[in-house]
PyMOL CGO cylinders between C-alpha atoms (Angstrom):
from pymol import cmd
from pymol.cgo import CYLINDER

trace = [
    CYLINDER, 24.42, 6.71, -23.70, 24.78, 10.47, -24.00, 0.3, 1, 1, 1, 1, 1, 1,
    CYLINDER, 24.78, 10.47, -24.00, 21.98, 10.51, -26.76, 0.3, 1, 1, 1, 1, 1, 1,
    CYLINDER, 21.98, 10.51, -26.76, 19.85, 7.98, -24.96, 0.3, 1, 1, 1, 1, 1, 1,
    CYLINDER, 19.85, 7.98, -24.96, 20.05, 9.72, -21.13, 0.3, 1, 1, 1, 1, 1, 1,
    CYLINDER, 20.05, 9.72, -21.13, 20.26, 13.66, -21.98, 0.3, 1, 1, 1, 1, 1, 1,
    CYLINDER, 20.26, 13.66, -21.98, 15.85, 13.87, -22.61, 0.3, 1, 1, 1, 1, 1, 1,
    CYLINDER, 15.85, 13.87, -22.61, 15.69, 11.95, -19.49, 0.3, 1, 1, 1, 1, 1, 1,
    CYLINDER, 15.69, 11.95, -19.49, 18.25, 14.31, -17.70, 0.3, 1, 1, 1, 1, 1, 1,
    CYLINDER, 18.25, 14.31, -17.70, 16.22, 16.96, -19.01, 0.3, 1, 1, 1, 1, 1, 1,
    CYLINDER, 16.22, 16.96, -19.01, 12.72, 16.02, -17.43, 0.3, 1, 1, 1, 1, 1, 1,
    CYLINDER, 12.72, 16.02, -17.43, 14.37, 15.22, -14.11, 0.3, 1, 1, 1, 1, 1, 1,
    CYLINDER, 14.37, 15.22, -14.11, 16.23, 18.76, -14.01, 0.3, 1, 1, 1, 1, 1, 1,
    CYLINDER, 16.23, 18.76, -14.01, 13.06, 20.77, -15.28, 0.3, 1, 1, 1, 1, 1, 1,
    CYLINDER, 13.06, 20.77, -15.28, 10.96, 18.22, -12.62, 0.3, 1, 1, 1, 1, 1, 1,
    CYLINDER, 10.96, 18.22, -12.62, 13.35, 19.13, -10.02, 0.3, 1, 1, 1, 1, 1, 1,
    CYLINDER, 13.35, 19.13, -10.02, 13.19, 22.88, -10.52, 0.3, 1, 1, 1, 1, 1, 1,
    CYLINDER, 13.19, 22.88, -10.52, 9.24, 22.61, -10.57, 0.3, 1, 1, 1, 1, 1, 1,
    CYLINDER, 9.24, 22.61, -10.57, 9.10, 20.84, -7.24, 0.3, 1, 1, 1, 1, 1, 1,
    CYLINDER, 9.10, 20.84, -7.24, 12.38, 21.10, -5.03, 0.3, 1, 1, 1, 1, 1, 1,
    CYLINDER, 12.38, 21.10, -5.03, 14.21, 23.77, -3.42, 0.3, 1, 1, 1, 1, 1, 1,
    CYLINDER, 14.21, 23.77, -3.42, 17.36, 24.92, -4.47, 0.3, 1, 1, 1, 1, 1, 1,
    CYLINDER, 17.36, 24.92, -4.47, 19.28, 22.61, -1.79, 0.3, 1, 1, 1, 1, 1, 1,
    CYLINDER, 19.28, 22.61, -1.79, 17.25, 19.32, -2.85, 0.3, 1, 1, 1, 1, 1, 1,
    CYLINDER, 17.25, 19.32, -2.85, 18.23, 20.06, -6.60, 0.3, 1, 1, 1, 1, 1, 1,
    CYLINDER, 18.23, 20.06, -6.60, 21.25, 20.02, -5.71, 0.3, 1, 1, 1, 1, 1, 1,
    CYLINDER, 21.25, 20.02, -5.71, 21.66, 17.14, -4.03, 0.3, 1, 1, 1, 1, 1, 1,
    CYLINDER, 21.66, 17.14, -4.03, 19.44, 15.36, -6.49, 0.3, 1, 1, 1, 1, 1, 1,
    CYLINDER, 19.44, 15.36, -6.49, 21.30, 16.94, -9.51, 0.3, 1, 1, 1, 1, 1, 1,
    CYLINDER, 21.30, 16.94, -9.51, 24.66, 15.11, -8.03, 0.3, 1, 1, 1, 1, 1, 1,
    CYLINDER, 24.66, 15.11, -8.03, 22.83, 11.76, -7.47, 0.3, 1, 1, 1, 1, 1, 1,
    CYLINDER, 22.83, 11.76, -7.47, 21.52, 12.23, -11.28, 0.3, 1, 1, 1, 1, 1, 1,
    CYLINDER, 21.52, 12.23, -11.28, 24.71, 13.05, -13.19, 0.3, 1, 1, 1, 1, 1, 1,
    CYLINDER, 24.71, 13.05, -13.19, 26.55, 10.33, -10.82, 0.3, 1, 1, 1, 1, 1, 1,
    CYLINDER, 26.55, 10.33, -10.82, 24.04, 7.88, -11.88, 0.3, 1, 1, 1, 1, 1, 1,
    CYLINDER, 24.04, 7.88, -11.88, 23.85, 8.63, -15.42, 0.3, 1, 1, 1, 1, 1, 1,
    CYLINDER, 23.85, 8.63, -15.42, 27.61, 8.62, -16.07, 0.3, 1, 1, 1, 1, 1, 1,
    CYLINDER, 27.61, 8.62, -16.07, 27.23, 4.87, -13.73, 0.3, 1, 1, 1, 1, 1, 1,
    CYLINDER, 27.23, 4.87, -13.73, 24.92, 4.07, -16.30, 0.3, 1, 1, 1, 1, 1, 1,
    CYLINDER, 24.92, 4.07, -16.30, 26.79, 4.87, -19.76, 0.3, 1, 1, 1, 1, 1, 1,
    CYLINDER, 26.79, 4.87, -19.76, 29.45, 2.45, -17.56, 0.3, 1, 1, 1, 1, 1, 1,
    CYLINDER, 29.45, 2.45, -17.56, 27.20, -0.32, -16.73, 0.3, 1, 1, 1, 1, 1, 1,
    CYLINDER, 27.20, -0.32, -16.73, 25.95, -0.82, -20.32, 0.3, 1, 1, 1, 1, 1, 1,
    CYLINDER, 25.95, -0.82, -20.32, 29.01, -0.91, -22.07, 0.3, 1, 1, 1, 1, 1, 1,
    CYLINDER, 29.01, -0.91, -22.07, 30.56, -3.58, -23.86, 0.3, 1, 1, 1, 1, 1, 1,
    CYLINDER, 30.56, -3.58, -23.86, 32.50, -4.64, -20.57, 0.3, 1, 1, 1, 1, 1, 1,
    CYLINDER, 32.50, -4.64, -20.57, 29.78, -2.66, -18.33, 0.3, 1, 1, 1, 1, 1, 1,
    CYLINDER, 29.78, -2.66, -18.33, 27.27, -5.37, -15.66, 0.3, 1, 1, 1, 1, 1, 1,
    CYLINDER, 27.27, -5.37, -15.66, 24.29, -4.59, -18.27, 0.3, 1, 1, 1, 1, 1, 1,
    CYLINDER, 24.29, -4.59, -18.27, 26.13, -4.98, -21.04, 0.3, 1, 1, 1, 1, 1, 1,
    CYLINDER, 26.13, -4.98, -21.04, 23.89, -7.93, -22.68, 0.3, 1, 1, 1, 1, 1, 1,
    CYLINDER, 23.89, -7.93, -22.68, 20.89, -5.21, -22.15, 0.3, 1, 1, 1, 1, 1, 1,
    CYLINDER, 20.89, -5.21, -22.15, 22.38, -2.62, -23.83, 0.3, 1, 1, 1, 1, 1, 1,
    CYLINDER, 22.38, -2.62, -23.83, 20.47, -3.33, -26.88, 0.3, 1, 1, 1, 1, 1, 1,
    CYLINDER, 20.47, -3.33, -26.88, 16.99, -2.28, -25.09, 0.3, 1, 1, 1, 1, 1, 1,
    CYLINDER, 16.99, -2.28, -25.09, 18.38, 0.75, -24.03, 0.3, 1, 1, 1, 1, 1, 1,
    CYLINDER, 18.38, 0.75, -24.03, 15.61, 3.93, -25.66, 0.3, 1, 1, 1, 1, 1, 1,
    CYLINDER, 15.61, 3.93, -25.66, 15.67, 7.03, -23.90, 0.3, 1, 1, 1, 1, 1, 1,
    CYLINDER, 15.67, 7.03, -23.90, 12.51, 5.92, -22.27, 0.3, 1, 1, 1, 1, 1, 1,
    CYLINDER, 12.51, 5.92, -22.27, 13.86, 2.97, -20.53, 0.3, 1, 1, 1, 1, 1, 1,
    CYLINDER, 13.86, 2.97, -20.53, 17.16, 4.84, -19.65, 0.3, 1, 1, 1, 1, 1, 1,
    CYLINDER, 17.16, 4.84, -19.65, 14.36, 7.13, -18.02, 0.3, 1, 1, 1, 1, 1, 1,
    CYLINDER, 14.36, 7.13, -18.02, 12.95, 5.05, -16.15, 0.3, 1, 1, 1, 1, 1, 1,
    CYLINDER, 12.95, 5.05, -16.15, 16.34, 3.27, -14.90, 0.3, 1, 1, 1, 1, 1, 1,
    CYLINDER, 16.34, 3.27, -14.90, 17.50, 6.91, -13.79, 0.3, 1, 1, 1, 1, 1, 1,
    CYLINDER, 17.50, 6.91, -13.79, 14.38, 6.93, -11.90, 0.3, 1, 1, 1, 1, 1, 1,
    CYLINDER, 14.38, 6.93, -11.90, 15.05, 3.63, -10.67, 0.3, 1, 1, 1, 1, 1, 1,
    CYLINDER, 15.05, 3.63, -10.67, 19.08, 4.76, -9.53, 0.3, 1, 1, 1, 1, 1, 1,
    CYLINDER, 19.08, 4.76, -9.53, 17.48, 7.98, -8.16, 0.3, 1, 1, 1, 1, 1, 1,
    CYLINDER, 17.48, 7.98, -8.16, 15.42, 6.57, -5.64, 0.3, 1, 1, 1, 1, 1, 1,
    CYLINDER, 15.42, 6.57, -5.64, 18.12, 3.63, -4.62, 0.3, 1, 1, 1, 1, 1, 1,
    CYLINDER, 18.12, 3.63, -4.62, 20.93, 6.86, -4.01, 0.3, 1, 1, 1, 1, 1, 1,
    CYLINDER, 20.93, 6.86, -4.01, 18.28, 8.84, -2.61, 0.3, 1, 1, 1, 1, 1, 1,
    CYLINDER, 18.28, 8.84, -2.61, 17.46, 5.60, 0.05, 0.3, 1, 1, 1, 1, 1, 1,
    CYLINDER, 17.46, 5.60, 0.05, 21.75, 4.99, 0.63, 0.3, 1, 1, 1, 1, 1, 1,
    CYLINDER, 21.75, 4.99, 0.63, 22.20, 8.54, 1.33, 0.3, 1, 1, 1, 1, 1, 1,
    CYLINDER, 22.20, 8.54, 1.33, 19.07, 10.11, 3.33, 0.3, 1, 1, 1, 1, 1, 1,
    CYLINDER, 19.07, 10.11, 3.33, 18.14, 6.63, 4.71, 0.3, 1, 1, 1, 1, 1, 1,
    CYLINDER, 18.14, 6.63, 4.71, 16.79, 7.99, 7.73, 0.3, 1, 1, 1, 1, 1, 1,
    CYLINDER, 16.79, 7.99, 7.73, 14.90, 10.52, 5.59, 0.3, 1, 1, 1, 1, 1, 1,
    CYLINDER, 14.90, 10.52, 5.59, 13.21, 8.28, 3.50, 0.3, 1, 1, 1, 1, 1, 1,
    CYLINDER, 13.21, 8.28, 3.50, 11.75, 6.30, 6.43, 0.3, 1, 1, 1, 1, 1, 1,
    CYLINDER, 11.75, 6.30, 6.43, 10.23, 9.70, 7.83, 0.3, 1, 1, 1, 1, 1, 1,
    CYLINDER, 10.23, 9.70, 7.83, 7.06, 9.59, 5.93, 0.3, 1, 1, 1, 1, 1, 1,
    CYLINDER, 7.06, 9.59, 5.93, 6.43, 13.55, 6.85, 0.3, 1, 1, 1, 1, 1, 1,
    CYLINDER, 6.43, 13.55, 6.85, 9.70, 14.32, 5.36, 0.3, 1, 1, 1, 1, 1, 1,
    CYLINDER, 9.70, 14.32, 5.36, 8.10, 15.15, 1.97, 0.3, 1, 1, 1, 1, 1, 1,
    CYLINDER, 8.10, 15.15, 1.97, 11.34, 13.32, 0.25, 0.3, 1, 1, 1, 1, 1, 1,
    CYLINDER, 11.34, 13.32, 0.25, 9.07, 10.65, -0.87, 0.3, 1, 1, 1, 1, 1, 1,
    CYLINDER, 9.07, 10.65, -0.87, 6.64, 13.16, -2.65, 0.3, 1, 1, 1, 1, 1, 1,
    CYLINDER, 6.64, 13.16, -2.65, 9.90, 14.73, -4.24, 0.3, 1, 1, 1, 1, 1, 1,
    CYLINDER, 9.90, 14.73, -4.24, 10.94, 11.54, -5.71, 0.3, 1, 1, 1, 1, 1, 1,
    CYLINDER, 10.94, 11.54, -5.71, 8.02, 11.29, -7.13, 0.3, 1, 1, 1, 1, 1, 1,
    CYLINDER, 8.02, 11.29, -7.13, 7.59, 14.34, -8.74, 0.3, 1, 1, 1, 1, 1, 1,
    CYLINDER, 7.59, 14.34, -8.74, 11.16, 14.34, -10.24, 0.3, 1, 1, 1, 1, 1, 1,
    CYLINDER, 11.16, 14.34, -10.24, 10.49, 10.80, -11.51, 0.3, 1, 1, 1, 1, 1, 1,
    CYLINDER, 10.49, 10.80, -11.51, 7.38, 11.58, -12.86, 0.3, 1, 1, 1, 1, 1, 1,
    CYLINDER, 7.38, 11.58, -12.86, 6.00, 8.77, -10.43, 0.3, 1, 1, 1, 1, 1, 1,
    CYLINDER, 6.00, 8.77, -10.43, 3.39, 8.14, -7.80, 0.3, 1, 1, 1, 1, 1, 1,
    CYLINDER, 3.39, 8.14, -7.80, 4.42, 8.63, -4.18, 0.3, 1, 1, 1, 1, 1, 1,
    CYLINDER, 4.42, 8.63, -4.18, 2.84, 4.85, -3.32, 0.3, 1, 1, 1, 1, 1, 1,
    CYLINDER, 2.84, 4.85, -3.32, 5.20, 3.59, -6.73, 0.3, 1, 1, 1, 1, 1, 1,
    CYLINDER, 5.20, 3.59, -6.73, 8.01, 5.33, -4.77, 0.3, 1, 1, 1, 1, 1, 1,
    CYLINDER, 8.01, 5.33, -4.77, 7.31, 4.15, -1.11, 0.3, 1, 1, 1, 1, 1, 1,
    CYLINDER, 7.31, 4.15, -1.11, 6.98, 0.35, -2.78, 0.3, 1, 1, 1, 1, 1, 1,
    CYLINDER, 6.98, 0.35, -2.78, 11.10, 0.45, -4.27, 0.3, 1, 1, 1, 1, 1, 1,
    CYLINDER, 11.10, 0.45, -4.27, 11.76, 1.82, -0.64, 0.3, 1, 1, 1, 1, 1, 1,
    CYLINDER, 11.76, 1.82, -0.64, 10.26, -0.60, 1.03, 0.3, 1, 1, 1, 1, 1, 1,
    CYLINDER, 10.26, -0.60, 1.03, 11.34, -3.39, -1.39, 0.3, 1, 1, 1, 1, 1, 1,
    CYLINDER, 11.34, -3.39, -1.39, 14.80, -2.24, -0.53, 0.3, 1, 1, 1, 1, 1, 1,
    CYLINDER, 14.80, -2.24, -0.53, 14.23, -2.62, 3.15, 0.3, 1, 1, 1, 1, 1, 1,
    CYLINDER, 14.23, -2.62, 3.15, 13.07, -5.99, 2.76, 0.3, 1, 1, 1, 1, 1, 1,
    CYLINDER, 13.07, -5.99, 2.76, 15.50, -7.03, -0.25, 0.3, 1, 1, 1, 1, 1, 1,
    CYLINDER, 15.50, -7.03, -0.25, 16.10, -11.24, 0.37, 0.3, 1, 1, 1, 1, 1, 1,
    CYLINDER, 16.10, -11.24, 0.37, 19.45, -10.17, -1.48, 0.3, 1, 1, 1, 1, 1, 1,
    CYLINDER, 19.45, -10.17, -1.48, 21.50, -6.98, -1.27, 0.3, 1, 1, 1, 1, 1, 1,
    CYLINDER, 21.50, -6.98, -1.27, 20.26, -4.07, -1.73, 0.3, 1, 1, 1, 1, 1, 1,
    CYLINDER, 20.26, -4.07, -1.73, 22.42, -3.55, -4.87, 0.3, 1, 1, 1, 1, 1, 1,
    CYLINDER, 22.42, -3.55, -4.87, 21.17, -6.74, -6.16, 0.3, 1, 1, 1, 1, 1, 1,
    CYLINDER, 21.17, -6.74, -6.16, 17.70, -5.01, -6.00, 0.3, 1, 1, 1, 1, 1, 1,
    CYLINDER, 17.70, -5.01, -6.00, 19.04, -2.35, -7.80, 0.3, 1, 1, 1, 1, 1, 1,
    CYLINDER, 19.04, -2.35, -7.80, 20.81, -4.91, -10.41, 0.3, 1, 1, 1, 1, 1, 1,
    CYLINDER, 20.81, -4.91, -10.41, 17.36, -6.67, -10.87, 0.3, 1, 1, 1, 1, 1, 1,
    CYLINDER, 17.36, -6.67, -10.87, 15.39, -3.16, -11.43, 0.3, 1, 1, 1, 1, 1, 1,
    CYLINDER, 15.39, -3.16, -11.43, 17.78, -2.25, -13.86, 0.3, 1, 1, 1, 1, 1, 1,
    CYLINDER, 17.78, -2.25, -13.86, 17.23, -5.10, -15.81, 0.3, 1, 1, 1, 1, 1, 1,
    CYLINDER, 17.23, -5.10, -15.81, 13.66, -4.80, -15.76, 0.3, 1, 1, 1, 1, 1, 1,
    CYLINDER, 13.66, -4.80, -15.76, 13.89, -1.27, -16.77, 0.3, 1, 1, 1, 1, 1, 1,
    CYLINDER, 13.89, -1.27, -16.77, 15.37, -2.65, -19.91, 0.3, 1, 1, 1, 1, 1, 1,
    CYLINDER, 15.37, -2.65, -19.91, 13.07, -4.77, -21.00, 0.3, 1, 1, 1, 1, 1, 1,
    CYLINDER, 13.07, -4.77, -21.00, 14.70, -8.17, -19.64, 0.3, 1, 1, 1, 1, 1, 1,
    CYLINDER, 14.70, -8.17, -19.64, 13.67, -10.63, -17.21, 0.3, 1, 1, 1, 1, 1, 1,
    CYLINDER, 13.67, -10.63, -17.21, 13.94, -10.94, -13.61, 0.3, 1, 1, 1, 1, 1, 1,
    CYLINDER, 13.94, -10.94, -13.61, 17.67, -12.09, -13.36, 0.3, 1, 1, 1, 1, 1, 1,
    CYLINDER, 17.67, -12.09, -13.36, 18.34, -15.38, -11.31, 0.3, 1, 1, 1, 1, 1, 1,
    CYLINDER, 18.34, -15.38, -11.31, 20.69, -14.70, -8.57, 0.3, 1, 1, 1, 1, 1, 1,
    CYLINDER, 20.69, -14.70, -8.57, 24.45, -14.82, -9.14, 0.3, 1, 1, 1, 1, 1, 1,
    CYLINDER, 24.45, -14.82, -9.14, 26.74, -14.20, -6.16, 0.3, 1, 1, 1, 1, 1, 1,
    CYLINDER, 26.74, -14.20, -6.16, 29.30, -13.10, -8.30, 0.3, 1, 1, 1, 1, 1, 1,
    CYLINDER, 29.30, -13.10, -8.30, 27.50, -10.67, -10.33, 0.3, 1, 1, 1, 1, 1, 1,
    CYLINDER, 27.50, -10.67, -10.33, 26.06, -9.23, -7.02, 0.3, 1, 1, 1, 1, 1, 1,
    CYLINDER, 26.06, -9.23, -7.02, 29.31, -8.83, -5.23, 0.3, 1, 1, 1, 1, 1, 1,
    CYLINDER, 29.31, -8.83, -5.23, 30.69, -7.51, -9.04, 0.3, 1, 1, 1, 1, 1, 1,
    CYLINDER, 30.69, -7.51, -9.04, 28.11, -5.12, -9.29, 0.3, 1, 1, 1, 1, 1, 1,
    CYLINDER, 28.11, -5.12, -9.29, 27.46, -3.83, -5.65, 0.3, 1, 1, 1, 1, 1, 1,
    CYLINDER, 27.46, -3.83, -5.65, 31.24, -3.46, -5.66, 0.3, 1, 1, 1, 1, 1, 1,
    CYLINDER, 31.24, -3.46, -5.66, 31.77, -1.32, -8.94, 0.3, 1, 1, 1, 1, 1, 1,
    CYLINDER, 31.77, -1.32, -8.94, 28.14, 0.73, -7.97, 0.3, 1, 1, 1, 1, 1, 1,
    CYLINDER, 28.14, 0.73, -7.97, 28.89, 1.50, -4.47, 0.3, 1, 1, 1, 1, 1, 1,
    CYLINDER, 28.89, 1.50, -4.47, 32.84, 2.36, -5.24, 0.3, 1, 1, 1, 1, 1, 1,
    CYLINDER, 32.84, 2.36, -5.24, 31.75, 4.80, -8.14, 0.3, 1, 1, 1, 1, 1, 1,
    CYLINDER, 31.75, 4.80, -8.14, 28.77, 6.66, -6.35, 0.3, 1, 1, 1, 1, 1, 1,
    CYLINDER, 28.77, 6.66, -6.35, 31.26, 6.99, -2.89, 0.3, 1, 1, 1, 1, 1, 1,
    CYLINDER, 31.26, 6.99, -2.89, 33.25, 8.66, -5.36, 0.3, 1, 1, 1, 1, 1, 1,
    CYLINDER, 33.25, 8.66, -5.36, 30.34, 11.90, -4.91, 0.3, 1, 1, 1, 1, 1, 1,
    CYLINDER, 30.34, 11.90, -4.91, 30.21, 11.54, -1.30, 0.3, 1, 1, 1, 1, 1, 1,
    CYLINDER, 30.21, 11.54, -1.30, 31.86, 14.66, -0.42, 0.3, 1, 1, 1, 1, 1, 1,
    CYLINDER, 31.86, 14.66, -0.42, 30.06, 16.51, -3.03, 0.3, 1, 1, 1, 1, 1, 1,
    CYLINDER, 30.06, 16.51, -3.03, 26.61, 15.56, -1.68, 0.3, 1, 1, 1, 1, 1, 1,
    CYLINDER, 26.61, 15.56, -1.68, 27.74, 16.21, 2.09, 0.3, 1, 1, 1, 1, 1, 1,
    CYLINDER, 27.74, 16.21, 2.09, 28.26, 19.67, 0.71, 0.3, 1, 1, 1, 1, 1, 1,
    CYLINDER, 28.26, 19.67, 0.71, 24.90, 19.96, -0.86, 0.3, 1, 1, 1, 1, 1, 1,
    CYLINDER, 24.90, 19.96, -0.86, 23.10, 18.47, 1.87, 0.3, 1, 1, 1, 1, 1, 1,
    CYLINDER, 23.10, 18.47, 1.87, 25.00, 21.16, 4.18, 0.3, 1, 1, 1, 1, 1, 1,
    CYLINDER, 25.00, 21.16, 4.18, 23.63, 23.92, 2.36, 0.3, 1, 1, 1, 1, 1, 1,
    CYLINDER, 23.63, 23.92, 2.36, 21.32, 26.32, 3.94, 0.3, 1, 1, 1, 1, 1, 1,
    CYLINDER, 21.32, 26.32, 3.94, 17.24, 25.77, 3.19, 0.3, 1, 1, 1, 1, 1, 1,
]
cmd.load_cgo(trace, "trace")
């Protein structure tokens, strides 16, 4: 996973410098390195996306960083993202390597999620690596919600800090 999700990491932190200021890098550098190390988690042998492991390239792990990015962006600045003045939309986009409209579409697909919202996630992920649209499994949603929401709460303090930080 290392090998596969440091030339993503890369773009998104030399993205992030280009278009953020110093206290949105790093808040989005914590949501990147929590996701990432989620990731190299989730698609191990006993990982959620373990059976999609084998279309992981570093240009699918990109895109399923920039896929996590915008769904820990969404739990944590929730407000934020609705506020289509607040420019965070734009900045997802940039540090994706996205359009703004691709962006406001995953936020809005969140808001109106049939499932979970981690289930969304779940489903994107998959997608991202090459598979199908996953039929819904309570299980796997509860599993997965469960281990993504306990491991990213793990960074909660650290991003309160960052968000604190002066402009």
């Amino acid at each position: 996973m290392r090998r596969l999700g440091r030339p993503a990491l890369s773009k998104f932190d030399e993205r992030l410098r280009a278009c953020g200021s110093p206290r949105a890098a790093g808040f989005m550098s914590i949501l990147l390195r929590a996701n990432s190390d989620f990731l190299a988690y989730a698609l191990s042998r006993k990982g959620p996306l373990a059976r999609y492991a084998g279309g992981a390239t570093p240009e699918r792990v990109e895109v399923c960083l920039g896929s996590m990015l915008i769904f820990a962006t969404n739990l944590f600045a929730r407000d934020e993202m609705r506020n289509e003045g607040s420019g965070l939309v734009g900045l997802l986009a940039g540090i994706v390597g996205w359009e703004p409209k691709q962006v406001m579409l995953r936020r809005d697909n969140l808001r109106k999620a049939p499932r979970s919202e981690e289930w969304m996630l779940y489903s994107w992920l998959v997608m991202d690596l090459g598979g199908e649209r996953p039929a819904y499994d309570a299980e796997l949603e509860r599993s997965f919600g469960y281990n993504y929401l306990s491991y990213i709460g793990q960074f909660r303090a650290e991003l309160e800090r960052a968000a604190a930080q002066p402009k």
